[in-house]
N, C-alpha and C positions, 0 to 999 in steps of 0.2 A: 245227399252229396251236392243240391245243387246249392242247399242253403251254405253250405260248409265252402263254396268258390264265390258265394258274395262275399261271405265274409272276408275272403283271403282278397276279392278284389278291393275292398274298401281298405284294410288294413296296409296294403299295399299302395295305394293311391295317396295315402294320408301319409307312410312314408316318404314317397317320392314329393309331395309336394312340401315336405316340411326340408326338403333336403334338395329342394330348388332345381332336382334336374328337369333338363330336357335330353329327350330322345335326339343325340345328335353325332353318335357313333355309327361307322358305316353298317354294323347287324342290326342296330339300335334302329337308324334310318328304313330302310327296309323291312324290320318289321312292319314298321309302322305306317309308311308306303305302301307298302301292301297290302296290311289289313289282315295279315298272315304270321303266324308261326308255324315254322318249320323245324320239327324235332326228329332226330333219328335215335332209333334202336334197334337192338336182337330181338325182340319176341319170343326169345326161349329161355327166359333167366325164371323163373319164376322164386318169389313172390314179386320181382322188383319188376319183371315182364312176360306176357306169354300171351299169346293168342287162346281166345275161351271156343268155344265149340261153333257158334256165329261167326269164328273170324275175326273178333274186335282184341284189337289190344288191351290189353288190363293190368294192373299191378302198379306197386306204389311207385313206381317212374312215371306210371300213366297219368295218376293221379295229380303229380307234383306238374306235371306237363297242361292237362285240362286247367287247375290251377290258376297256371301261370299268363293264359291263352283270357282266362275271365278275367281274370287281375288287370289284364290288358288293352280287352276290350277289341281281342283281332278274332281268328276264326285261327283251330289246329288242325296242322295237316302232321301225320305220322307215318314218317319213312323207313320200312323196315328192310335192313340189311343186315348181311355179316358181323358179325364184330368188329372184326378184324379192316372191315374198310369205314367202321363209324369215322375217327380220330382223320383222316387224307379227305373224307366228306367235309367235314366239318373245314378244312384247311384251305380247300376247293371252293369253298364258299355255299357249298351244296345244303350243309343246313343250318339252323341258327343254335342248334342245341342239342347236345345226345345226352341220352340217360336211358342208360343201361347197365345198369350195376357196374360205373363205372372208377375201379379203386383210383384216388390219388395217389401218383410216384413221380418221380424227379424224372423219368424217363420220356413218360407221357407229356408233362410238364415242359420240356423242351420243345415238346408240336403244339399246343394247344394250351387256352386256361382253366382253371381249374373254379369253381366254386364250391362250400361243403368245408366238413361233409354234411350229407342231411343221415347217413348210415353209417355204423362204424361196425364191421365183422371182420373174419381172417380166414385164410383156407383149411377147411375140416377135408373128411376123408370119409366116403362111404364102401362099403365092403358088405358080404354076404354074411350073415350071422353066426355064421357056424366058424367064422375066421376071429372073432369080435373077442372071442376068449386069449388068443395070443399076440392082435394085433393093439396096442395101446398108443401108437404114436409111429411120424413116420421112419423111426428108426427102427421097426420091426419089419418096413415094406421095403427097406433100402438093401433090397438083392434080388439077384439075378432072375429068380425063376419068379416074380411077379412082373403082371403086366399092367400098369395103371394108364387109363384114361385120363387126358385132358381136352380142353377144347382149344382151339389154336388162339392163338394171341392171346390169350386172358394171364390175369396173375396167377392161376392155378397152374396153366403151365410153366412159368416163370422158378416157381414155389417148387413144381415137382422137380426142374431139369437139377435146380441145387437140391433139394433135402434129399432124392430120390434116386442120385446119380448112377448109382450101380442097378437100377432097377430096368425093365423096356418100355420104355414110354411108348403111347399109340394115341397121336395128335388126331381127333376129330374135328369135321368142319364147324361145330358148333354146340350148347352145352347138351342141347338133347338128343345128338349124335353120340356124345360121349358118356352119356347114362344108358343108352342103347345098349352102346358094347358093354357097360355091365352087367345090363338085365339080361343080357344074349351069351351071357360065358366068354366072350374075348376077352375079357378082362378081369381081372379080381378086385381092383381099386379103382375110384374116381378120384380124380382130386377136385375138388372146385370148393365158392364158397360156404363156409360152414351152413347157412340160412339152407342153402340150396340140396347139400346133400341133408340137412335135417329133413325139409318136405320131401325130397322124394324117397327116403324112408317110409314116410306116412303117406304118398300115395300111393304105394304101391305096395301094400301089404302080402300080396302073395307072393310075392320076389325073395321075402324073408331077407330086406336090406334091413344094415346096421349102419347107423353113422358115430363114429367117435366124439364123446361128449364135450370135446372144445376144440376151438380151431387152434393150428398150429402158427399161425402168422398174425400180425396184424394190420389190416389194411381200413382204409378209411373211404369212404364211396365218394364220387361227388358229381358235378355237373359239369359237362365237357361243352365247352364253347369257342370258337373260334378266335384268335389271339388281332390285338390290335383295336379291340375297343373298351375300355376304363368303362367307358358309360354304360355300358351293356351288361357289365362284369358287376359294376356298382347297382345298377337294376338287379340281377340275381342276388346278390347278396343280401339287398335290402328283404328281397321277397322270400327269401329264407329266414332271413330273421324274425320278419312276419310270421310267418310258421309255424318259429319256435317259441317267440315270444306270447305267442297268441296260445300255444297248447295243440294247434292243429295238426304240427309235424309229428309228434307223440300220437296222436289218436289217429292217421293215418298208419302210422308203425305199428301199431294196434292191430288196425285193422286187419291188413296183411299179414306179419306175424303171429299173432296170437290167435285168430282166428282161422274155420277150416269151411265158412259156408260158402266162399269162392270157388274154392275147387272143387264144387260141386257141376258147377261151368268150363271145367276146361277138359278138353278129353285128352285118353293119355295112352 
Protein backbone atom coordinates (compact mmCIF):
# COMPACT_ATOMS: atom_id res chain seq x y z
CA UNK A 1 0.00 0.00 0.00
CA UNK A 2 2.77 2.22 0.80
CA UNK A 3 4.25 1.67 -2.69
CA UNK A 4 0.78 2.29 -4.29
CA UNK A 5 0.55 6.34 -2.34
CA UNK A 6 3.92 7.02 -3.94
CA UNK A 7 2.88 6.37 -6.82
CA UNK A 8 -0.55 8.22 -6.52
CA UNK A 9 1.81 10.97 -4.85
CA UNK A 10 4.08 11.59 -7.80
CA UNK A 11 1.18 11.10 -10.27
CA UNK A 12 -0.48 13.72 -8.63
CA UNK A 13 2.38 16.26 -8.28
CA UNK A 14 3.15 15.86 -11.91
CA UNK A 15 -0.49 16.86 -12.57
CA UNK A 16 -0.65 19.79 -10.49
CA UNK A 17 2.48 20.99 -11.73
CA UNK A 18 1.58 20.63 -15.43
CA UNK A 19 -1.64 22.52 -14.55
CA UNK A 20 0.29 25.43 -12.78
CA UNK A 21 -1.63 25.49 -9.64
CA UNK A 22 -1.07 26.87 -6.46
CA UNK A 23 -2.66 26.00 -3.11
CA UNK A 24 -4.54 29.28 -2.69
CA UNK A 25 -8.09 28.55 -1.83
CA UNK A 26 -9.20 29.03 1.66
CA UNK A 27 -9.46 24.56 2.35
CA UNK A 28 -6.60 24.57 -0.05
CA UNK A 29 -4.62 27.33 2.17
CA UNK A 30 -5.14 25.55 5.44
CA UNK A 31 -4.38 22.30 4.34
CA UNK A 32 -1.47 23.37 3.70
CA UNK A 33 -0.80 25.73 6.57
CA UNK A 34 -1.18 23.15 8.64
CA UNK A 35 0.47 20.38 7.47
CA UNK A 36 -2.92 18.60 7.93
CA UNK A 37 -5.93 16.95 6.42
CA UNK A 38 -8.94 16.71 7.77
CA UNK A 39 -11.48 14.11 6.64
CA UNK A 40 -14.67 12.97 8.05
CA UNK A 41 -16.79 9.95 7.94
CA UNK A 42 -19.17 7.16 9.37
CA UNK A 43 -17.18 4.20 10.07
CA UNK A 44 -20.01 1.92 9.57
CA UNK A 45 -20.41 1.85 5.64
CA UNK A 46 -18.44 -0.85 5.02
CA UNK A 47 -16.43 -1.78 2.29
CA UNK A 48 -16.35 2.12 1.67
CA UNK A 49 -15.71 2.42 5.74
CA UNK A 50 -15.78 0.80 9.16
CA UNK A 51 -13.74 0.54 11.95
CA UNK A 52 -11.55 -3.13 12.04
CA UNK A 53 -11.12 -4.84 15.54
CA UNK A 54 -7.87 -2.17 16.55
CA UNK A 55 -10.14 0.70 16.14
CA UNK A 56 -8.55 2.01 12.78
CA UNK A 57 -10.59 2.97 10.15
CA UNK A 58 -10.42 1.10 6.75
CA UNK A 59 -11.98 0.81 3.56
CA UNK A 60 -11.71 2.23 0.12
CA UNK A 61 -12.69 5.97 1.55
CA UNK A 62 -9.78 5.31 3.73
CA UNK A 63 -7.68 4.45 1.18
CA UNK A 64 -8.70 7.36 -1.29
CA UNK A 65 -8.10 9.51 1.92
CA UNK A 66 -4.26 8.05 3.04
CA UNK A 67 -3.86 8.68 -0.69
CA UNK A 68 -4.62 11.88 -0.86
CA UNK A 69 -2.70 12.97 2.52
CA UNK A 70 0.77 11.42 0.62
CA UNK A 71 -0.10 12.90 -2.59
CA UNK A 72 0.17 16.02 -0.41
CA UNK A 73 2.76 15.61 1.70
CA UNK A 74 0.58 16.67 5.09
CA UNK A 75 -0.16 14.31 7.78
CA UNK A 76 -4.38 12.65 8.10
CA UNK A 77 -6.36 13.21 10.64
CA UNK A 78 -9.87 11.15 10.48
CA UNK A 79 -12.96 12.42 12.14
CA UNK A 80 -15.55 10.09 12.82
CA UNK A 81 -19.22 11.16 13.10
CA UNK A 82 -22.77 10.61 12.27
CA UNK A 83 -23.71 10.76 8.78
CA UNK A 84 -26.06 12.75 9.10
CA UNK A 85 -23.76 15.70 10.58
CA UNK A 86 -20.83 14.93 7.92
CA UNK A 87 -22.32 17.42 4.99
CA UNK A 88 -23.01 21.11 8.23
CA UNK A 89 -19.20 19.79 9.30
CA UNK A 90 -17.82 20.12 6.24
CA UNK A 91 -19.92 23.72 5.80
CA UNK A 92 -18.68 24.61 9.43
CA UNK A 93 -15.47 24.47 8.14
CA UNK A 94 -14.91 21.49 10.50
CA UNK A 95 -13.39 19.39 7.82
CA UNK A 96 -11.63 19.45 4.62
CA UNK A 97 -13.11 16.40 3.11
CA UNK A 98 -15.83 13.55 3.81
CA UNK A 99 -15.91 10.30 2.31
CA UNK A 100 -18.25 8.11 3.32
CA UNK A 101 -20.14 6.56 0.64
CA UNK A 102 -21.12 9.62 -0.17
CA UNK A 103 -23.99 9.45 -3.22
CA UNK A 104 -23.99 12.66 -5.48
CA UNK A 105 -27.75 14.48 -5.77
CA UNK A 106 -28.81 17.90 -6.40
CA UNK A 107 -29.98 18.10 -2.86
CA UNK A 108 -26.83 17.63 -1.21
CA UNK A 109 -25.27 19.66 -4.11
CA UNK A 110 -27.04 22.79 -2.87
CA UNK A 111 -24.84 22.49 0.69
CA UNK A 112 -21.58 21.39 -0.43
CA UNK A 113 -19.30 20.33 -3.64
CA UNK A 114 -19.22 17.42 -4.96
CA UNK A 115 -16.18 15.62 -6.82
CA UNK A 116 -16.59 11.78 -8.40
CA UNK A 117 -17.78 9.80 -8.68
CA UNK A 118 -14.77 7.47 -7.83
CA UNK A 119 -18.01 4.58 -7.11
CA UNK A 120 -21.18 4.17 -8.96
CA UNK A 121 -23.86 1.63 -7.19
CA UNK A 122 -27.82 2.06 -6.26
CA UNK A 123 -29.90 1.01 -3.35
CA UNK A 124 -30.30 -2.97 -3.08
CA UNK A 125 -32.53 -4.54 -0.38
CA UNK A 126 -31.54 -7.36 2.05
CA UNK A 127 -34.03 -9.60 3.73
CA UNK A 128 -33.96 -13.03 5.37
CA UNK A 129 -33.90 -15.99 2.96
CA UNK A 130 -36.76 -17.56 3.38
CA UNK A 131 -38.60 -14.26 2.05
CA UNK A 132 -36.12 -14.07 -1.09
CA UNK A 133 -38.50 -16.57 -2.95
CA UNK A 134 -41.50 -13.92 -3.22
CA UNK A 135 -39.66 -10.67 -2.58
CA UNK A 136 -38.01 -9.80 -6.20
CA UNK A 137 -38.06 -6.07 -6.09
CA UNK A 138 -39.28 -3.17 -3.98
CA UNK A 139 -42.84 -3.51 -5.14
CA UNK A 140 -43.27 -6.79 -3.33
CA UNK A 141 -42.14 -4.86 0.24
CA UNK A 142 -44.43 -1.76 -0.53
CA UNK A 143 -47.29 -2.72 2.31
CA UNK A 144 -48.22 -2.36 5.31
CA UNK A 145 -47.40 -5.34 7.43
CA UNK A 146 -43.44 -4.91 6.35
CA UNK A 147 -40.98 -3.10 8.51
CA UNK A 148 -37.89 -2.02 6.58
CA UNK A 149 -34.84 -0.41 8.17
CA UNK A 150 -32.91 2.55 7.16
CA UNK A 151 -30.22 4.53 8.39
CA UNK A 152 -31.11 8.30 8.97
CA UNK A 153 -30.10 10.68 6.35
CA UNK A 154 -28.73 8.44 3.71
CA UNK A 155 -30.21 7.70 0.13
CA UNK A 156 -31.58 4.64 1.34
CA UNK A 157 -33.80 6.33 3.37
CA UNK A 158 -34.64 8.79 0.86
CA UNK A 159 -35.12 5.60 -1.74
CA UNK A 160 -37.39 3.87 0.76
CA UNK A 161 -39.75 6.88 1.98
CA UNK A 162 -40.83 7.07 -2.11
CA UNK A 163 -40.66 3.31 -3.50
CA UNK A 164 -41.77 2.01 -0.09
CA UNK A 165 -44.53 4.34 0.99
CA UNK A 166 -47.22 2.14 2.23
CA UNK A 167 -44.70 0.11 4.12
CA UNK A 168 -43.22 1.23 8.23
CA UNK A 169 -40.25 2.59 8.05
CA UNK A 170 -37.86 2.38 11.32
CA UNK A 171 -35.07 5.15 10.82
CA UNK A 172 -31.89 4.04 12.78
CA UNK A 173 -29.15 6.17 13.97
CA UNK A 174 -26.70 4.80 11.65
CA UNK A 175 -26.06 1.83 8.97
CA UNK A 176 -25.14 -0.77 11.45
CA UNK A 177 -27.93 0.29 13.69
CA UNK A 178 -30.09 -0.56 10.85
CA UNK A 179 -28.73 -4.04 9.97
CA UNK A 180 -29.05 -4.69 13.68
CA UNK A 181 -32.67 -4.49 13.55
CA UNK A 182 -32.59 -6.88 10.85
CA UNK A 183 -30.48 -9.47 12.32
CA UNK A 184 -32.67 -8.90 15.61
CA UNK A 185 -36.25 -9.46 13.99
CA UNK A 186 -37.53 -5.72 14.14
CA UNK A 187 -37.42 -5.63 10.90
CA UNK A 188 -37.73 -7.73 7.66
CA UNK A 189 -36.07 -5.37 5.16
CA UNK A 190 -32.82 -3.06 4.98
CA UNK A 191 -32.65 -0.77 2.45
CA UNK A 192 -29.12 0.65 1.90
CA UNK A 193 -26.55 0.45 -0.79
CA UNK A 194 -26.48 -2.60 -2.94
CA UNK A 195 -22.44 -3.15 -2.18
CA UNK A 196 -23.38 -2.92 1.56
CA UNK A 197 -26.46 -5.21 1.95
CA UNK A 198 -24.34 -7.71 -0.57
CA UNK A 199 -21.38 -8.13 2.31
CA UNK A 200 -23.49 -8.32 4.93
CA UNK A 201 -25.04 -11.26 3.41
CA UNK A 202 -21.54 -12.82 3.37
CA UNK A 203 -20.72 -11.69 6.83
CA UNK A 204 -23.01 -13.04 8.41
CA UNK A 205 -23.84 -16.30 7.28
CA UNK A 206 -25.79 -17.62 10.11
CA UNK A 207 -28.49 -14.82 9.94
CA UNK A 208 -29.49 -16.80 6.66
CA UNK A 209 -29.60 -13.04 4.88
CA UNK A 210 -30.43 -12.56 1.29
CA UNK A 211 -29.78 -9.64 -0.62
CA UNK A 212 -31.65 -8.93 -4.05
CA UNK A 213 -29.44 -9.33 -7.08
CA UNK A 214 -29.44 -5.53 -8.43
CA UNK A 215 -30.01 -2.39 -6.93
CA UNK A 216 -33.10 -0.62 -7.57
CA UNK A 217 -31.82 3.00 -7.88
CA UNK A 218 -28.94 4.55 -9.31
CA UNK A 219 -26.65 6.67 -7.48
CA UNK A 220 -23.25 7.77 -8.00
CA UNK A 221 -20.64 8.10 -4.86
CA UNK A 222 -18.39 11.07 -4.56
CA UNK A 223 -16.31 13.41 -2.50
CA UNK A 224 -17.91 15.76 -0.29
CA UNK A 225 -15.95 19.08 0.21
CA UNK A 226 -16.71 22.20 1.34
CA UNK A 227 -18.23 24.94 -1.24
CA UNK A 228 -16.23 28.11 -2.23
CA UNK A 229 -12.86 26.86 -3.37
CA UNK A 230 -12.32 26.02 -7.46
CA UNK A 231 -8.69 25.33 -6.36
CA UNK A 232 -9.29 22.78 -3.90
CA UNK A 233 -12.13 21.28 -5.99
CA UNK A 234 -9.66 21.27 -9.05
CA UNK A 235 -6.92 19.56 -6.60
CA UNK A 236 -9.49 16.55 -6.12
CA UNK A 237 -10.41 16.19 -9.44
CA UNK A 238 -6.97 16.10 -10.78
CA UNK A 239 -6.08 13.42 -7.98
CA UNK A 240 -8.90 11.37 -9.12
CA UNK A 241 -8.12 11.40 -12.39
CA UNK A 242 -4.77 10.36 -11.32
CA UNK A 243 -6.42 7.19 -9.93
CA UNK A 244 -8.22 6.48 -12.86
CA UNK A 245 -5.83 7.24 -15.21
CA UNK A 246 -3.13 5.58 -13.59
CA UNK A 247 -5.46 2.06 -12.94
CA UNK A 248 -5.18 2.55 -9.15
CA UNK A 249 -8.75 3.58 -8.63
CA UNK A 250 -9.79 -0.04 -10.24
CA UNK A 251 -7.32 -2.05 -8.19
CA UNK A 252 -8.33 -0.38 -5.07
CA UNK A 253 -12.24 -1.27 -6.18
CA UNK A 254 -10.60 -4.58 -6.31
CA UNK A 255 -9.52 -4.70 -3.47
CA UNK A 256 -12.54 -3.94 -1.32
CA UNK A 257 -15.12 -5.37 -3.45
CA UNK A 258 -13.94 -8.33 -4.75
CA UNK A 259 -12.01 -9.53 -2.13
CA UNK A 260 -12.95 -11.09 1.56
CA UNK A 261 -9.31 -11.11 3.33
CA UNK A 262 -10.29 -7.74 5.22
CA UNK A 263 -13.02 -8.76 6.83
CA UNK A 264 -11.15 -10.92 8.45
CA UNK A 265 -10.21 -7.65 10.58
CA UNK A 266 -13.40 -6.31 11.40
CA UNK A 267 -15.55 -7.71 14.17
CA UNK A 268 -19.18 -7.99 13.75
Amino acid sequence: MRNLYRVLALALALLLAAAGLALAGPVAQRVSKNKLLVVGTAADYPPFNVKDKAGRVIGLDMDLAHGLAAALGVKLEVKVMPFAQLLPALRAGKLDLALAGITMMPRRNLEVAFVGPYFVTGQGMLLKASLAASIKGPGDVNRPEFTVAVAKGTTGEGAARVALSMAKLAPAANMEAALKMLLDGKAQVLVADFPFCALAAFRYPQANLAALDKPFTYEPIGMALPPGDDLWANLLRNYLGALMQSGKLKQLQQRWFQRADWMQNVPK
